[in-house]
C-alpha positions in Angstrom: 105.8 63.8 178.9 103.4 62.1 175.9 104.1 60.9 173.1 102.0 60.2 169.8 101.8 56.5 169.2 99.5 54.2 166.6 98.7 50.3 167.3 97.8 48.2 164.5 95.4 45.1 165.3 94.7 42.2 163.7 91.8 39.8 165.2 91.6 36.7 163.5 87.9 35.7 164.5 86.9 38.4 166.1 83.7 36.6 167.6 86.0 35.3 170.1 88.3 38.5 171.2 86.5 41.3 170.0 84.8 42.2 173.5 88.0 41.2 175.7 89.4 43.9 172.8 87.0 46.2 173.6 87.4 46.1 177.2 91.4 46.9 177.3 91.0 49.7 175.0 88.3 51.4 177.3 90.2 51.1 180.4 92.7 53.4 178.5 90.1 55.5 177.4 92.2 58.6 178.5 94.6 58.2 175.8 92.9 57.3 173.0 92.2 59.7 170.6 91.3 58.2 167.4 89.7 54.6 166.3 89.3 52.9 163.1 88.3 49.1 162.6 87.5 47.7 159.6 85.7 43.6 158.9 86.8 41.3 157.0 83.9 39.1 157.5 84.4 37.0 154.6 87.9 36.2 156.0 86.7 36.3 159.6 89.3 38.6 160.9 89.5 42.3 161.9 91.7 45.1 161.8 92.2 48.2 163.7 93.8 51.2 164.0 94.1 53.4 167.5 95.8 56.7 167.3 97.0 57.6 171.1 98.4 60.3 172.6 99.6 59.6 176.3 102.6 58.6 178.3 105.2 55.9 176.8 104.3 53.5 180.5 101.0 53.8 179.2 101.0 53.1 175.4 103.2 50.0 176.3 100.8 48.9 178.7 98.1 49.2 176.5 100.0 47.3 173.7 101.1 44.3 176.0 97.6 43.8 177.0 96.3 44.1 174.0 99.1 41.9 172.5 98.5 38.8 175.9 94.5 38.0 174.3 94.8 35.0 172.7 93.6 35.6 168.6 95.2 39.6 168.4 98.4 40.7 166.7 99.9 44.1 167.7 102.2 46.7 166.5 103.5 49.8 167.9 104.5 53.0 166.4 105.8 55.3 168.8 107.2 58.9 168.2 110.4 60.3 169.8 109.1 63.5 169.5 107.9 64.4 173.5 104.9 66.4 173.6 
């Protein structure tokens, strides 16, 4: 069963994690459905916003590896709704 889930980044100087960033997220291509990022150049950080809809062994996989690069912050929401 899926669920619905959102992960929050934060990339503080993104020159150095963006691409390994990048990378993880398109390896779970499959269950991403929505992206948002927004600079804040002046500050030299990021954030971003995936919307995913996929299996709960998935989204956490996706968060820990996103959460393991070095200069990215992560939260999960998760539903409890199965779809």
């Amino acid at each position: 069963m899926n669920r619905v889930a959102v992960i929050s980044a934060i990339l503080e100087n993104p020159a150095s994690c963006q691409q390994t960033f990048n990378d993880v997220v398109s390896a779970f291509h499959d269950i991403v459905r929505g992206r948002m990022g927004i600079p804040f150049d002046e500050h030299q950080m990021a954030v971003i916003s995936l919307t995913l809809l996929g299996p709960l062994d998935k989204i956490n996989s996706l968060t820990g590896k996103l959460g393991s690069i070095p200069g990215v912050q992560v939260k999960a929401a998760i539903s409890r709704k199965e779809i």
